[in-house]
C-alpha positions as CSV (number, residue, x, y, z in Angstrom):
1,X,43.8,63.1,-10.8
2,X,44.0,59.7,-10.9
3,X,43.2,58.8,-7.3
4,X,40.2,61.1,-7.7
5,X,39.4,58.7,-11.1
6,X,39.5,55.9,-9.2
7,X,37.5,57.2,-6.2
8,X,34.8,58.2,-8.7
9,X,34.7,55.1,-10.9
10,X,35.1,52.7,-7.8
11,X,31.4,52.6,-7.4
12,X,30.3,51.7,-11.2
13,X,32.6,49.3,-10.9
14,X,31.2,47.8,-7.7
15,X,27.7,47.7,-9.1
16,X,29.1,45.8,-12.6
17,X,30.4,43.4,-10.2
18,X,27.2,42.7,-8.0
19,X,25.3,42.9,-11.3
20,X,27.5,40.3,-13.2
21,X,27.2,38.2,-9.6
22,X,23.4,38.9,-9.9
23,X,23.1,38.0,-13.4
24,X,25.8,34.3,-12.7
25,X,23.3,33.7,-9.8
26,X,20.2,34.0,-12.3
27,X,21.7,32.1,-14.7
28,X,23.1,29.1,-12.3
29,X,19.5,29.0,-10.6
30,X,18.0,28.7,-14.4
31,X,20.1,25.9,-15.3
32,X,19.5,24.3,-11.7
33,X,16.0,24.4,-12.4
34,X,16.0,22.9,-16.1
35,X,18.4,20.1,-14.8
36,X,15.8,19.2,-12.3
37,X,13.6,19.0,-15.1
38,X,15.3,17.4,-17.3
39,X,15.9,14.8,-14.3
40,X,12.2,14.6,-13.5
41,X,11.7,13.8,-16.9
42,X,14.8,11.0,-17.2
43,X,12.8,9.7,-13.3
44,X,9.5,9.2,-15.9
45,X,11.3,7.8,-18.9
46,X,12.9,5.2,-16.3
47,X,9.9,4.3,-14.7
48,X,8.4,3.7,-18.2
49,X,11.6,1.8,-19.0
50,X,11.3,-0.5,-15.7
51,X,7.8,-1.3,-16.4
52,X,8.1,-1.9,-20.4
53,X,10.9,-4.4,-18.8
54,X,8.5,-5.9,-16.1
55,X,5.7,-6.5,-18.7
56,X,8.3,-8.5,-20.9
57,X,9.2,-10.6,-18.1
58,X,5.9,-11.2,-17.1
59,X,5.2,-11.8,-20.7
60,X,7.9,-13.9,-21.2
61,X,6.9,-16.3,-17.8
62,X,3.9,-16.5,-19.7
63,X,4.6,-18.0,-22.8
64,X,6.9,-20.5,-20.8
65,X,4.0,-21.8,-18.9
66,X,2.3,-23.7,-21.7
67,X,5.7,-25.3,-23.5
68,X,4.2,-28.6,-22.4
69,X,0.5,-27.7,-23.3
70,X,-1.0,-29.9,-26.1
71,X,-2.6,-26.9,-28.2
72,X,-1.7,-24.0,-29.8
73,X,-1.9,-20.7,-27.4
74,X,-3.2,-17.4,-28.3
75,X,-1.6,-14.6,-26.9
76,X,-4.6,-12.0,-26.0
77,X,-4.4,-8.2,-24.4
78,X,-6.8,-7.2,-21.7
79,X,-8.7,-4.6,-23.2
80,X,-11.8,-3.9,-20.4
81,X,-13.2,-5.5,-17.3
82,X,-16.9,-6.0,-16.2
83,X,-18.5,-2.5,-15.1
84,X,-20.7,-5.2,-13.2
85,X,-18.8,-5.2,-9.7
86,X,-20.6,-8.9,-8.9
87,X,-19.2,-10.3,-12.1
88,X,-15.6,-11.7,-12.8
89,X,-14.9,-11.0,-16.3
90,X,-12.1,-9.8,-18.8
91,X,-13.0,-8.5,-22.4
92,X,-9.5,-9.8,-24.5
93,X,-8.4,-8.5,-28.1
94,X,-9.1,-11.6,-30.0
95,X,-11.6,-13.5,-31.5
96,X,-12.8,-15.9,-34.0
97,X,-10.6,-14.5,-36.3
98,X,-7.5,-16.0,-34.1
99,X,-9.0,-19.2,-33.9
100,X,-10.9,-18.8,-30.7
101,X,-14.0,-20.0,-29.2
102,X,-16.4,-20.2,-26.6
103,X,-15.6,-22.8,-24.3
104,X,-11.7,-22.2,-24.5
105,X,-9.4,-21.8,-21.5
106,X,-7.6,-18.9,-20.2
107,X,-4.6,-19.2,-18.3
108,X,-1.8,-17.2,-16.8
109,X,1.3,-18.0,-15.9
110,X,0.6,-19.4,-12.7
111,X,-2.8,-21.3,-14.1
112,X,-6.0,-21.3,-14.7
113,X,-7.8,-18.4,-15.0
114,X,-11.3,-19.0,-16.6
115,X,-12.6,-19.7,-19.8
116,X,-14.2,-18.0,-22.4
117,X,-18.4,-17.3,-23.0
118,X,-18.8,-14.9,-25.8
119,X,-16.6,-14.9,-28.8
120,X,-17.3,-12.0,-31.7
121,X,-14.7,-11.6,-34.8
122,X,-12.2,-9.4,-33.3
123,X,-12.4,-9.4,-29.5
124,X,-14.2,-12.0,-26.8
125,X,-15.4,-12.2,-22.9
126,X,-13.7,-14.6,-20.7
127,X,-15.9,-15.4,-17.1
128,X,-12.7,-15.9,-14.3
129,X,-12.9,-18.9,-11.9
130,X,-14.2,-16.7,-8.7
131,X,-17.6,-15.4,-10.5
132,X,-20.0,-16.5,-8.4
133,X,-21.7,-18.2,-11.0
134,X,-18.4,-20.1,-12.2
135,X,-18.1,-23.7,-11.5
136,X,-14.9,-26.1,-12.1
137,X,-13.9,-30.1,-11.5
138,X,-10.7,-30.3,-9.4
139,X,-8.4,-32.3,-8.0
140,X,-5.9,-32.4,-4.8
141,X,-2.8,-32.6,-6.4
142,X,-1.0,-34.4,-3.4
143,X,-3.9,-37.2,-3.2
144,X,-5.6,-37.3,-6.7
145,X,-9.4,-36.6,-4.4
146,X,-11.9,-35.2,-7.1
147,X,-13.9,-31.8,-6.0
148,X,-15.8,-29.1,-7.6
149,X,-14.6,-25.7,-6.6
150,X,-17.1,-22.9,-7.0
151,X,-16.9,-19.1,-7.2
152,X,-17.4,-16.8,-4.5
153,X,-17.6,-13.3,-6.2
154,X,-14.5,-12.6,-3.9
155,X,-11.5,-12.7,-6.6
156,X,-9.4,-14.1,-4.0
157,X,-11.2,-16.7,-2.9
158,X,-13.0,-20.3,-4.4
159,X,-15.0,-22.8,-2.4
160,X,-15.2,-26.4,-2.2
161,X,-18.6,-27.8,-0.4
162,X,-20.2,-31.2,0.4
163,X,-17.0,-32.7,0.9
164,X,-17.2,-35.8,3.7
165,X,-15.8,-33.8,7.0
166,X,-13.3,-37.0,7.3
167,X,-11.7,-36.2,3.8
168,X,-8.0,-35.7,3.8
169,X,-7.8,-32.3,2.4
170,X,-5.1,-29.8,4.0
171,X,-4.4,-26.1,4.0
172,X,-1.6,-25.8,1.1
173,X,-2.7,-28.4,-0.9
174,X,-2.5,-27.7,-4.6
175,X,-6.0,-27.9,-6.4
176,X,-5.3,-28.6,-9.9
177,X,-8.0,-29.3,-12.9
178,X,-8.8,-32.6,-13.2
179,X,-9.7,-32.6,-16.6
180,X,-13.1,-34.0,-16.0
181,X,-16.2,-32.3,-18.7
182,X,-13.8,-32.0,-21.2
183,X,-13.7,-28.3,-21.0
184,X,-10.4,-28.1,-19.2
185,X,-7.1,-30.0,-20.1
186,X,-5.6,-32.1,-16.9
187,X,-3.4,-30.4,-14.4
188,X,-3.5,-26.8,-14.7
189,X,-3.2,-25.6,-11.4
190,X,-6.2,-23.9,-10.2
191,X,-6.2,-22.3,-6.3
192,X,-4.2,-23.4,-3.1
193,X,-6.1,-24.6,0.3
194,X,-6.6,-21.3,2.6
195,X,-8.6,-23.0,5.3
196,X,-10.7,-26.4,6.1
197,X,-13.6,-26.1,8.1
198,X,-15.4,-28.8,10.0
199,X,-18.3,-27.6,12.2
200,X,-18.8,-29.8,15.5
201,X,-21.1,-32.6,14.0
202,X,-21.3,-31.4,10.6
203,X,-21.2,-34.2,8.2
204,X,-19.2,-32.3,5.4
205,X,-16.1,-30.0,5.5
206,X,-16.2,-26.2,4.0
207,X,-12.6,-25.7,2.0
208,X,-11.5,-22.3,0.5
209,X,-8.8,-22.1,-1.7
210,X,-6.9,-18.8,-3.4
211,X,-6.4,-18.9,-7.0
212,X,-2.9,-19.4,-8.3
213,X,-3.2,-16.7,-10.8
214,X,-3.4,-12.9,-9.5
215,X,-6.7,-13.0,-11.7
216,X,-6.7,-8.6,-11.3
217,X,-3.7,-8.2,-12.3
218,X,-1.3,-8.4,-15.5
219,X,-2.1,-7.2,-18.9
220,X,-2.1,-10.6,-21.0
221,X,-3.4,-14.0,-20.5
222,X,-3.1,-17.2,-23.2
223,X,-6.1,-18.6,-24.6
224,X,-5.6,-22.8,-25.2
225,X,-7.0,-22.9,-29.1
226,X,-7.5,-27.0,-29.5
227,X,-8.0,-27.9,-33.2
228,X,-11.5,-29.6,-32.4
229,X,-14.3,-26.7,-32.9
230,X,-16.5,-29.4,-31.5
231,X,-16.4,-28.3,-27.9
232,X,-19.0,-28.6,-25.1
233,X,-21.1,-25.8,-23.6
234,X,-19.3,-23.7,-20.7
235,X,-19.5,-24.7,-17.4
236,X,-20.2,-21.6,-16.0
């Protein structure tokens, strides 16, 4: 009787088996698949993490840059940029309220950037160095020669014109401001030399330079608040 028993109850217990392996092979793929969620969502909390921790370093560059700047910096946000494709321009989060005005100039961490035109209460529009309608009194760094470097509309890329083609100006040279106008303090660096041009029997040179600062990119910039008020019109 009891071989018959276990004959007879051999299958049901067979079948609880496969079903318990069934149900462990459900439940282990369940928990595979909420601990590769849970690990997609640890992959987005470290990205986060990595770029909170890039923006602090970049932030922090930032404020180092100006320790030896004779004015008090503002530290503004980005908030928009121009819809107008042909026009450099940043909107930034503060205003007269923080002490700023027209005039003013903006600056990264690796220089110059532009300077501000419209100033409301709370927020302000800064024109950047390439507009094409942006103008700025330089210097070569190496040699102390005077230029004006002008915007291209090509954020990458400033020109200097009219410059004799016998001037010593070479590609890498560091264009700095030169502090002439009044509108920019002395020796902010400005844009490195790309490429000198001299046409056969031109009497001037054509120089392009690349801005120092990656003027689209970052999220903050310092504004250089002077205590004079008294400032002249912008350049631009």
């Amino acid at each position: 009787m009891g071989s018959l028993a276990a004959i007879v109850l051999a299958p049901i217990e067979a079948w609880g088996d496969l079903s318990r392996a069934f149900q462990s092979r459900s439940a282990l793929q369940d928990e595979i698949l909420q601990l590769r969620q849970e690990n997609l969502v640890l992959k987005g909390q470290a990205q986060r993490l990595s770029s909170a921790l890039a923006e602090v370093a970049r932030y922090r560059t930032l404020l180092n840059s100006v320790r030896d700047v004779e004015a008090e910096p503002v530290v503004a946000r980005i908030t928009a940029l121009s819809p107008d494709a042909a026009r450099h321009s940043i909107i930034l989060d503060k205003g007269t309220s923080d002490g700023l005005r027209e005039g003013q100039p903006v600056l990264s961490a690796e220089g110059l950037m532009g300077q501000l035109v419209l100033v409301g209460e709370r927020s302000s529009a800064a024109i950047l160095i390439t507009d094409g309608a942006h103008a700025l009194p330089v210097e070569v760094n190496r040699s102390g020669l005077r230029a004006v470097a002008e915007g291209t509309g090509d954020i990458n890329r400033l020109v200097i014109k009219h410059l004799p083609s016998a001037t010593d100006i070479r590609v890498g040279d560091l264009l700095v401001s030169s502090g002439l106008g009044g509108r920019f303090p002395h020796g902010y660096p400005v844009a490195r030399v790309t490429d000198v041009t001299v046409s056969p029997g031109a009497a001037f040179a054509l120089v392009q330079a690349a801005p120092t600062s990656a003027l689209d990119r970052g999220r903050h910039v310092l504004v250089v608040v002077r205590e004079s008020d008294d400032l002249p019109e912008p350049e631009a």
